[in-house]
N, C-alpha and C positions, 0 to 999 in steps of 0.2 A: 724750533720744532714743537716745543712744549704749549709755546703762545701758539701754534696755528691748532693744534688739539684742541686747546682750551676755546679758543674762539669757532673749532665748528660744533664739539658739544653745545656752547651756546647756543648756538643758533638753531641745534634740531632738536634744545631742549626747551626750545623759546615757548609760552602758553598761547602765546598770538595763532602760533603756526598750528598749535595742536583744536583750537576752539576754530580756525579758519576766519578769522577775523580781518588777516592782511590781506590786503585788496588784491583779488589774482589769486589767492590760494582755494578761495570759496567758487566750489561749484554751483552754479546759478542756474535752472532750470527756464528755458523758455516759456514767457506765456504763450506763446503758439503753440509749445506741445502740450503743457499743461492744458491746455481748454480743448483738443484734437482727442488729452484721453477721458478726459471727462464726457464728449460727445459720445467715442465709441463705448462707453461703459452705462450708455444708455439700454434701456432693454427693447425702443425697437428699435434701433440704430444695429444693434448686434443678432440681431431676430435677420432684419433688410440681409445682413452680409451673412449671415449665416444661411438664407434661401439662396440666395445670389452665389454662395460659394458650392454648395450642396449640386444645386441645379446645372451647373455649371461643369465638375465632374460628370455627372449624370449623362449629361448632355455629349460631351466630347465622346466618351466611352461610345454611347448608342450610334451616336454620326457616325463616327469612325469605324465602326461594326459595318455600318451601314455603305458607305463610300469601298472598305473593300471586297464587299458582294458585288455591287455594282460595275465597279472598276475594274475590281480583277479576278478572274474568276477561278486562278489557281490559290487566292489568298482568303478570298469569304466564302462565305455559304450564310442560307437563310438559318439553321441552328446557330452559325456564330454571330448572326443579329441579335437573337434572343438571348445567347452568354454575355455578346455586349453590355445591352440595354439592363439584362436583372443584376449583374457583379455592379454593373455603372450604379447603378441604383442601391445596392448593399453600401459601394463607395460613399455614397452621398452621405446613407444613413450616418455613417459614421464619421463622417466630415461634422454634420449639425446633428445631428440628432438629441443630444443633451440640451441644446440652445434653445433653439424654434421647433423640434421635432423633425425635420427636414421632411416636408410635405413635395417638395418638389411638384407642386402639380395644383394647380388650381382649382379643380373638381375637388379634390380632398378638402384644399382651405376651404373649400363655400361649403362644404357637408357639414364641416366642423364650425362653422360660425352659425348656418341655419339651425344646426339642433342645438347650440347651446353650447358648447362646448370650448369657444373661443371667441372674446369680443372680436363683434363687425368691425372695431377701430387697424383692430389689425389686417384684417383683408387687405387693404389696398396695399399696404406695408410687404407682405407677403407676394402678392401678384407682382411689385413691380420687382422687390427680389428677382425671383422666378423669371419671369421674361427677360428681364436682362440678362440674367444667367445663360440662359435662352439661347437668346441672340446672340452673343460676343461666342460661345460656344459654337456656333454654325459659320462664324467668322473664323473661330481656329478651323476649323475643318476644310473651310474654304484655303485657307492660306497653306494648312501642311499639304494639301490634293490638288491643289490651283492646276500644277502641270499634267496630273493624272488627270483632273478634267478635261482641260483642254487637250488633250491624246486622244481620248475616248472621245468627246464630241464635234474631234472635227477642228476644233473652233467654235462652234456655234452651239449655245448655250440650248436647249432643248427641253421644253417639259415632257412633251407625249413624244413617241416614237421610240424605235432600235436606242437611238443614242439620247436619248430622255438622260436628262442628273439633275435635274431638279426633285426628284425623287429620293435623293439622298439626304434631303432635308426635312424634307416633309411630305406626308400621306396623302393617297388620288386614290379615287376610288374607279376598280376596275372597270373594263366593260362589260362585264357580266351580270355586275350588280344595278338595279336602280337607284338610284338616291336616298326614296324611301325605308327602302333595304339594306343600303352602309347606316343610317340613321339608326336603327333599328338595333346593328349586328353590334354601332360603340355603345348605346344604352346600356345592353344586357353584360357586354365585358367587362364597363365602366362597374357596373351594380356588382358583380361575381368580385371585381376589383376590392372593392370600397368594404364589401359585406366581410371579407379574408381579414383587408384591413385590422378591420374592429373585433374580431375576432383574436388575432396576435397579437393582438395590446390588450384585452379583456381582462385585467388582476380578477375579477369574481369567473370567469368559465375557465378557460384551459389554456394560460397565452404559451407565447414562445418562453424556453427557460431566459434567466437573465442573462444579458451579453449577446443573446443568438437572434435576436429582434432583427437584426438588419440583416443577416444571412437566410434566414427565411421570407424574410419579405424579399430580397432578391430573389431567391428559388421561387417563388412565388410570380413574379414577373416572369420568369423561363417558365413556368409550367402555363401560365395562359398563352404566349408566344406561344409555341408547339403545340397547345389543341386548337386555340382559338384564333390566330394571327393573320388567319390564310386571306381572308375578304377583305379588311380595310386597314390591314395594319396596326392592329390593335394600338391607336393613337394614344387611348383614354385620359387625355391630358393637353387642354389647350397650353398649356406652356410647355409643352413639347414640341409643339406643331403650329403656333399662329406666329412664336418670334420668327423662328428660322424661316416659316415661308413669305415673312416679311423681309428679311435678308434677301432671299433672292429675287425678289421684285426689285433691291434696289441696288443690286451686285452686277443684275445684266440679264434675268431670263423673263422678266418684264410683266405687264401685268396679267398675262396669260394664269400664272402662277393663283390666280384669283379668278376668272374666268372658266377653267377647264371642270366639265358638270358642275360649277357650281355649288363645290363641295367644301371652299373652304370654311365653310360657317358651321357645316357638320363636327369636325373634331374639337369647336367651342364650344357648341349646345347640349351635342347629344350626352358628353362627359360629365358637365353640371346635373343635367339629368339622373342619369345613370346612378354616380354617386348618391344623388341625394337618396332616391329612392333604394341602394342599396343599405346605406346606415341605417333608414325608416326598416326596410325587413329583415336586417340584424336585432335588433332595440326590439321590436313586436315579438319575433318569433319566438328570438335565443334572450335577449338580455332580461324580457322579462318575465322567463321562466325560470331563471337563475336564482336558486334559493339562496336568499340573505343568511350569514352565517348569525347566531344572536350573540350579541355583548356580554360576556360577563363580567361582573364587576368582582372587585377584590373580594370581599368581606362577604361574599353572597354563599357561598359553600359554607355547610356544617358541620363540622370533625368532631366524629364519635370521639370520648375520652375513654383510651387502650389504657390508662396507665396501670402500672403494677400496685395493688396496695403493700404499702411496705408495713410490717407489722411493732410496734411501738417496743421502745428498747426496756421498759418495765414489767413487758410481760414475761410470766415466769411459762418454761416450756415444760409440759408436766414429765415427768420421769416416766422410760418406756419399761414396762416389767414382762416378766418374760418366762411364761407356765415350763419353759423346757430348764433341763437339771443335765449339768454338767455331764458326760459318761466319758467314762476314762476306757482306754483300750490297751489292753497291754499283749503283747506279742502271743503269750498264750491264746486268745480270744480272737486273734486276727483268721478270717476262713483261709484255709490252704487252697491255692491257687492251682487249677487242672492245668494240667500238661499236654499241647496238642500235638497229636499227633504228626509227624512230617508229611510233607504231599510226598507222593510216590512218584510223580511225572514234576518232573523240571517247569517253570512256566519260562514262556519265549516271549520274549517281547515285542517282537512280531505278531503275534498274532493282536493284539491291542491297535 
């Protein structure tokens, strides 16, 4: 009993086992994972999946808003699009937001690359983020509604008409509106869009406090939905709208999805637009009116000296003398004190 003691202290007091030097005791790290984190710890490598992961919530939230308006009409309504799409979009923020910003939207990235404000290198890095995010998102939506679709359509996949759901992916422009005129209505959203933007990130005007960035730019999203939504579906974002209605071109509602007014080039174009020109009359109007606060440097203030003089301990304080003479008072000399007479009425303390 003693010897089998003795020999397992040995052995779990052995240095080999404690340095991991016996072959089998040493954990050994793959080079396939090692060089896998070395990739993702790239910054656009994690920028790509951080658009890609952003857009993606975004994404599912808004469809899915959207699929049950369409689908069912005791489950959505047009205000729960717009809860959708601005929570989806606070979601995102805070999915990336510290990484890439979580632009979600390709109008934003080109605003922010045109004025300067993010190398052009990342652009493409970012779009393709973004569209895949996109896309695989309007594929969930396909897959968790496949049978709700097929209920509602019949069978038969639909853009225009009663039983249209191709609609549930991406934006058509009414018949009431001309082309000219959906072209027009994303510009001005996109621009109202982008200007808000720049506005809640502003450190020099009045941004959102800290933390509350994504919760107001989602309110923000519902506040344009609800005034502005009514005519083209306020897209303002081809990566909202060019992945997923590539989806259903090649899910089954065919190339009509590209054909119908001839709108789908509108929610690419008019968004780049819009934006651009809404950062340009942010930056003009508000940014550079914004008085620069000035610098002060350390050492540039000059302090009056308050100190107290203290008076030297060899000086002599002269003697205070003092013209008044002692007087003595003795009981005789004291004045006799009158005697008042008593009140004749009680006082009440009530009356006070």
């Amino acid at each position: 009993m003693l010897l089998l003691l003795s020999i397992r202290s040995t052995r779990w007091s052995d240095p080999r086992v404690e340095t991991g030097s016996i072959r089998g005791s040493k954990v050994v790290s793959s080079p396939i994972t090692t060089r896998m984190q070395a990739i993702l710890q790239k910054d656009m490598v994690r920028e790509f999946l951080a658009e890609f992961m952003s857009t993606y919530v975004m994404m599912v939230f808004g469809l899915g808003s959207v699929a049950h308006m369409v689908l069912g009409n005791r489950f959505g309504s047009y205000l729960g699009v717009n809860l959708g799409f601005g929570f989806g979009v606070t979601m995102g923020v805070h999915v990336a937001g510290n990484i890439s910003g979580a632009h979600m939207n390709a109008a934003v990235t080109f605003t922010n690359c045109a004025l300067g404000r993010m190398s052009w290198k990342k652009f493409p890095v970012y779009i393709l983020g973004q569209f895949l995010g996109s896309f695989l998102a309007a594929a969930t939506i396909y897959l968790l509604f496949y049978s709700a679709i097929i209920e509602f359509s019949g069978g038969h996949l639909a853009v225009t008409g009663p039983t249209a759901t191709a609609n549930i992916f991406a934006t058509y422009l009414p018949d009431r509106l001309t082309l000219w005129m959906g072209f027009l209505d994303e510009v001005i959203v996109t621009g109202i869009l982008q200007l808000c933007l720049f506005a809640i990130t502003d450190k020099e005007n009045n941004p959102a406090l800290q933390g509350t960035q994504a919760l107001v730019i989602g309110v923000l999203i519902i506040v344009i939905g609800v005034s502005l939504g009514m005519n083209t579906g306020y897209a303002m974002n081809p990566s909202r709208d060019l992945p997923p209605r590539f989806f259903t071109y090649i899910a089954g509602w065919g190339i009509q999805v590209f054909r119908v007014r001839d709108w789908w080039w509108v929610p690419v174009v008019a968004p780049l637009l819009g934006a651009y020109l809404g950062g340009i009359i942010y930056l003009v109007f508000i940014g550079s009116s914004i008085t620069q606060r000035p610098q002060t440097l350390e050492n540039s203030m000059v302090y009056e000296d308050r100190r107290i003089p203290v008076l030297p301990k060899t000086m002599q304080i002269p003697s205070m003398t003092s013209s008044l003479t002692p007087v003595s008072v003795s009981p005789a000399n004291r004045p006799l004190a009158q005697t008042v007479p008593p009140l004749s009425d009680p006082i009440h303390l009530e009356h006070f």
